[in-house]
N, C-alpha and C positions, 0 to 999 in steps of 0.2 A: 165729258161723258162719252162713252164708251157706242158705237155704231151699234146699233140690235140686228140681226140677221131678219129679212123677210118675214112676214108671218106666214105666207106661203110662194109656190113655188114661181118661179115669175117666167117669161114667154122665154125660151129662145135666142129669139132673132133680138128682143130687146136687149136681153143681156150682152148677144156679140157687138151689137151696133156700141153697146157702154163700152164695150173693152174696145172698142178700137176710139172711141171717143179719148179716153185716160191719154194716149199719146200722144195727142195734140203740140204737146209741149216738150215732147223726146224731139233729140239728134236726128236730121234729118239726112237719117244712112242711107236709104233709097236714091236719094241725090248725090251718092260720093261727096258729102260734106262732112264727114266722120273719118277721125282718123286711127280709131282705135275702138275697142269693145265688140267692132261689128265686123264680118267679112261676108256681103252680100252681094249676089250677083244680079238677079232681077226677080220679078214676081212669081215667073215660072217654075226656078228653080226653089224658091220657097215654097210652093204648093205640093211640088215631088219630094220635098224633103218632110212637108206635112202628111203628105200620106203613106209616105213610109216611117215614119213614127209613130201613124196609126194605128200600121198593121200590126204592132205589137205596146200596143200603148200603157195596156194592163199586165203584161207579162214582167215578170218581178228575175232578174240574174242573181239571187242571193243564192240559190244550190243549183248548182249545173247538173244535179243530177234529176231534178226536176222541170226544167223549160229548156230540153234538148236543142231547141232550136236555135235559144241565146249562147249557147255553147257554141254552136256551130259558126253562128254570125260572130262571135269573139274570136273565135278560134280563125277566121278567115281572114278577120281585121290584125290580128297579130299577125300574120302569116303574111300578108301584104306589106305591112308596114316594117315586118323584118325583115324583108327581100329589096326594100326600098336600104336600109338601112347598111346593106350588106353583111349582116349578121349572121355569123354559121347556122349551122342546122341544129345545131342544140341550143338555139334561144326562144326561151319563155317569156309570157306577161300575162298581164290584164288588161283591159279596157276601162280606164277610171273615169268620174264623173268632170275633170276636166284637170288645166294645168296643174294646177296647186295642190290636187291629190296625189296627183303624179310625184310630183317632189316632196311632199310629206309622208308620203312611202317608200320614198329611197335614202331618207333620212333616218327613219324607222329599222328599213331594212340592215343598211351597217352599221349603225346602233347597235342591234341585237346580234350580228354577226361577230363585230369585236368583241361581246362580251361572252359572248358564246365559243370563240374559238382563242382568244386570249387573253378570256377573263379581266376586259379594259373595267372599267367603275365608273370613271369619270371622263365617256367619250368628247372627241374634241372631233371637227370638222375642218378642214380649210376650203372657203370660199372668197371668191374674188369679190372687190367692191361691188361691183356691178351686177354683182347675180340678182336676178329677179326676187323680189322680198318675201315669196315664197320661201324660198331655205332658209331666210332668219323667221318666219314662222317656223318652222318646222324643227329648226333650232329651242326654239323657245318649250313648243308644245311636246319634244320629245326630251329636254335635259341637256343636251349638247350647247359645250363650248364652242363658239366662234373662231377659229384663226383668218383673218381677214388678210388678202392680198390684195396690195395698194396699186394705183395703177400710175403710169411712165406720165410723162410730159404731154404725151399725145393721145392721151385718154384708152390706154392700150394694158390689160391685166398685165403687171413686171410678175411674168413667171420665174426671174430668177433668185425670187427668194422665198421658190416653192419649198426648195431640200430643207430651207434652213426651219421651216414652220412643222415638220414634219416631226413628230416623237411616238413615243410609246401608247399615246393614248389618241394618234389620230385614229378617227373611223372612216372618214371618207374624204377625198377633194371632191372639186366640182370645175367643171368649163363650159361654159356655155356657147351655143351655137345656133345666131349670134346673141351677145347679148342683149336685153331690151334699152338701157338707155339711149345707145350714138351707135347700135348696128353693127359691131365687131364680131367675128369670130376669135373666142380665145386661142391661146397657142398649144392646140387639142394633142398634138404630137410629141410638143417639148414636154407639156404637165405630165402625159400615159405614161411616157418612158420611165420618167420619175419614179411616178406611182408604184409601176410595175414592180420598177428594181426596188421601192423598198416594201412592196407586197401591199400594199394600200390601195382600195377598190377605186377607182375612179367613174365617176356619174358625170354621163353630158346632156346638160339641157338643153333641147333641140324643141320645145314645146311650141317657140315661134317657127323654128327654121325645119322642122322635119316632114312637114309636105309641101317647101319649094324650093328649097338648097337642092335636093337630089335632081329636080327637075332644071333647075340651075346649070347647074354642071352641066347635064344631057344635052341642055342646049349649046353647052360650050365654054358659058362664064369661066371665069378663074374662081372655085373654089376650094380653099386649102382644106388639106386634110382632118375630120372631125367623126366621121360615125364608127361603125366596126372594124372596118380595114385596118384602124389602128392600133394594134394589140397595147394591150394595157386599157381601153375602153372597157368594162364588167358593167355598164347600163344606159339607157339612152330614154329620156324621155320624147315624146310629141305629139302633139296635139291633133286630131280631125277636124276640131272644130273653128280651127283657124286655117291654117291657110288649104285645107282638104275640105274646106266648106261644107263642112257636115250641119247640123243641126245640136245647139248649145248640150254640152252636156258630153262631151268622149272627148276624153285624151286617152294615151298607152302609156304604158312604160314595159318596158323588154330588157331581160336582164340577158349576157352571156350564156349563163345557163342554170340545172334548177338548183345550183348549190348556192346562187347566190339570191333565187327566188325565193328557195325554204325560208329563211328570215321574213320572209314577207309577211307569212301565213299567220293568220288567227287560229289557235285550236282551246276550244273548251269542254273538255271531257267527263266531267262532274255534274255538268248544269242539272237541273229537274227535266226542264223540258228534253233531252236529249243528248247527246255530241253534236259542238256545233262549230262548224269550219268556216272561214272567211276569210278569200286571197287579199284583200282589200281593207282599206279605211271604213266604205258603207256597208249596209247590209243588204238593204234593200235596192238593184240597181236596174234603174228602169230601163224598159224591155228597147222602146221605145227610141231612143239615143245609140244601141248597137242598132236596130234597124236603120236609120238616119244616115249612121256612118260607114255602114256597109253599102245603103245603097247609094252615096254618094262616092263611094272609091270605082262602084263600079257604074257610074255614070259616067264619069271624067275619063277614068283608065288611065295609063301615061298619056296618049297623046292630049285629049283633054288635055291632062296639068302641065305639061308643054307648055301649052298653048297660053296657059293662064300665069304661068313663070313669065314667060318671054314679055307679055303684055305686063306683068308686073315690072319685071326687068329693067325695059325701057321707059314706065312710069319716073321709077326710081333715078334711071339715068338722067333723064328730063329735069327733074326734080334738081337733082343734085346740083346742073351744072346752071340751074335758069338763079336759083337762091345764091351760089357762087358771084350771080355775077350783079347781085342788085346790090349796088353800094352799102357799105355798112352792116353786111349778114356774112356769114361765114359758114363754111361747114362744120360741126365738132368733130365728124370722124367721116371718114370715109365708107361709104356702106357696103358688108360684103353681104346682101341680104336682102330682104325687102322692107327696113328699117332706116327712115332718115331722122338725122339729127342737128339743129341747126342753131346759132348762137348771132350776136351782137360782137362786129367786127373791134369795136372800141367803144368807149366809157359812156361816151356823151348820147346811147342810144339803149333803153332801155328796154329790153324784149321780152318782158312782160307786159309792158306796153304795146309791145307789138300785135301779141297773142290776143289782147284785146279787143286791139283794131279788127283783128282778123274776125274774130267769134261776133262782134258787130255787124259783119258780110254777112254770116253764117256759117263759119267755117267751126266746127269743135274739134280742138288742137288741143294738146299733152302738155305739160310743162314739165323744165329739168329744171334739178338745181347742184350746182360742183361741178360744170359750171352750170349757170341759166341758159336754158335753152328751150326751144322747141319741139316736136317731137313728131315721129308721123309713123304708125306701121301702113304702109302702101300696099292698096292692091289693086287688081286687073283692072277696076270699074274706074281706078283713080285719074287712070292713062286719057279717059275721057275730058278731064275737068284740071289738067296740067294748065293749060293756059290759062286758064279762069284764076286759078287759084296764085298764079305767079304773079298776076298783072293786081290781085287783090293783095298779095305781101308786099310788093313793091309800094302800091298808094299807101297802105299799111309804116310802113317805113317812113314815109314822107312826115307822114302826118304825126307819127309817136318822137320823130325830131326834132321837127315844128313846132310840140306843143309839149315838154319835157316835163310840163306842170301831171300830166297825165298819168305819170306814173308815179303818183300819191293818191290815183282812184284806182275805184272799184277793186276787180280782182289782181290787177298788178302790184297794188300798194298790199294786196293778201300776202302773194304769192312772193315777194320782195322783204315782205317782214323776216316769214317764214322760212325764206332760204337763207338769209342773213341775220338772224339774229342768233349769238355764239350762246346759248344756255338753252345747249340741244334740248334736255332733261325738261323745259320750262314749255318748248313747242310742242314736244310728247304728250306734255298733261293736260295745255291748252286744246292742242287736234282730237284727245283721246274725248274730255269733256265735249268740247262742242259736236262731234260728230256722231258721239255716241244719243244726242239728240233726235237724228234723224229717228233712231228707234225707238222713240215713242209715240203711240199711232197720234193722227191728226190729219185733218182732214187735206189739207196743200201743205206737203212737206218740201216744195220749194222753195231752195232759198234760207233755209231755215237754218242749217248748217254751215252753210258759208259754202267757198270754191274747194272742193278736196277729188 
């Protein structure tokens, strides 16, 4: 039976008091126990971020010709984030409602540019394994073939057999910066060059890394070459709402310039209601989230994000070298980012098991699979809670050793199925059925769906 709405209107205070009630039973990211979905600093900085999403809470970005001021706030936020970016003076964008917009518009966009400047029919793509599953959305939801680059020994995109993936109906490659499973940066300079010489746009997703690699570098880090500087680059995605700790809801995308923007654009010149233009996926795009993001770039400023790199920086550094050295864990990759990835040294230790132990502490951790792993996007707050969290992987390890029967429960024996069982096509239907449960209303939908 179906919930009735109120028969009238109810207190206030009651209904905030319920809403914060509901998360009783959410991730406990306020504590740096979360290692992913959230990027939170403290209470303060949530309140500044709520009242500047206030100030424009009703204000709608669907024509900039009418809430001049979300124009302005976009217009500022692309302007910063291309100057971070190194992007000449002829680079355009939007403000999208977050990652996956972002890349389902630059999917979109050389989509329609092939077909438009050489009449492609049947565009193709090439993407690295590892790209975020966003682009095989967007793949999916725009028509495009896949060309998939496999990656080396050491879990590193093999760019060289970029040339050879490349035909007449590619529309775009892709590199990411870094990528999200094990934290690499792709080989952004080898792939551009490529691209370049055989005229093929190249898009880098920088949605993790493009508000703390640039602060990275400033501080000193060794980061290889990846955003503008490197010709043959034509778009760059990144995110504000990750590591620019904006408030949910703003990413960018910034294309080189507006030849390769026009493609973006929606135009419908017929309608009843009007001519109706739309640089974007949405139509409606709340006022609220450019506020948030603007006035968190100009809270922080560079030194801010400095500040908030470095303390991430040596999070990560911590991290890397504390998991290295607990018998039986391993790194999967090296991190050039704020991204760690971690694995099971040999056979006899199962890190799904591990994973478990951990989220039994309180820890909520990511799972890999190609190989099994662990996962963590790291940030400033995390630098706090290094030691807690190593001294909890270490007993972690002991114990999923000690007791190998353990990883035939709970969500190991899930996640163990599901990474190893060879009839991909049979996990797709199984994941697609059960998860697609969650969305049916019900009153405790934990649990209900299984670990995904």
């Amino acid at each position: 039976m179906h919930k009735p709405l109120p028969e009238s209107g109810r207190d206030p205070e009651d209904i905030l008091a319920e809403l914060r009630s509901f998360g009783a039973q959410d991730p406990d990211y306020k504590h740096s126990r979360v290692w992913s979905l959230v990027y939170y600093l403290d209470q303060a900085h949530e309140d500044f971020l709520g009242k500047a999403y206030q100030t424009y809470a009703s204000a709608n970005g669907l024509n900039p010709l009418a809430f001049k001021s979300l124009k302005k706030l976009e217009d500022d936020i692309i302007s910063f984030t291309a100057g971070l970016l190194h992007a000449p003076d002829t680079a355009c964008g939007v403000v999208t409602s977050g990652g996956t917009e972002s890349c389902l518009l630059a999917v979109k966009t050389y989509r329609d540019r092939a077909k438009a400047l050489r009449g492609v029919s049947a565009p193709e793509m090439i993407i690295p394994t590892t790209a975020h599953v966003a682009w095989e959305k967007g793949a999916e939801y725009f028509g495009l073939k896949i060309r998939w680059l496999p990656l080396t020994d050491d879990l590193r995109t093999d760019a060289s057999q970029l040339e050879g993936l490349i035909n007449d109906d590619t529309a775009m490659i892709l590199g990411s910066a870094p990528e999200y499973p094990h934290g690499t940066i792709d080989p952004i300079p080898f792939m551009a060059e490529i691209a370049a010489r055989r005229g093929v746009p190249m898009h880098v997703d920088a949605c993790v890394g493009g508000f703390i690699l640039p602060f990275m570098e400033m501080n000193g880090r060794d980061i290889p070459p990846w955003d503008y500087r490197v010709p043959g680059v034509t778009s760059i995605s990144a995110d504000v709402h990750k590591y620019g700790f904006a408030s949910k809801g703003a990413s960018t995308i910034i294309y080189r310039d507006l030849s390769y923007f026009k493609h973006q654009m929606f135009v419908s010149q017929n309608w009843p209601g009007g001519v109706f233009a739309s640089p974007a996926l949405l139509g409606t795009r709340p006022g609220g989230a450019y506020a948030a993001a603007w006035g968190a770039l100009q809270y922080f400023g560079i030194a801010g994000y400095r500040d908030l790199a470095a303390r991430t920086a040596e999070a990560v550094d911590r991290l890397s070298a504390g998991i290295a050295a607990i018998p039986g864990l391993r790194m999967l990759a090296k991190p050039q980012g704020p991204l760690i990835a971690y694995g099971a040294a040999d056979a006899a230790l199962n890190i799904f098991s591990v994973g478990d132990r951990m989220e039994e502490r309180g820890w909520s951790l990511n799972r890999l699979q190609f190989p099994d792993g662990l996962h963590g996007m790291v940030t400033a707050r995390h630098l706090d809670v290094v030691d807690t969290y190593l001294g909890d992987l270490a007993s972690s390890v002991e114990i999923a050793r000690a007791h190998p029967e353990l990883a035939e429960q709970g969500a190991a024996a899930v996640y163990g199925m599901i990474a190893h069982a060879p009839f991909r096509d049979m996990v797709r239907s199984q994941v697609l059925d059960t998860f697609a449960n969650y969305y049916v209303p019900q009153d405790d939908p934990s649990g209900k769906a299984g670990p995904f």
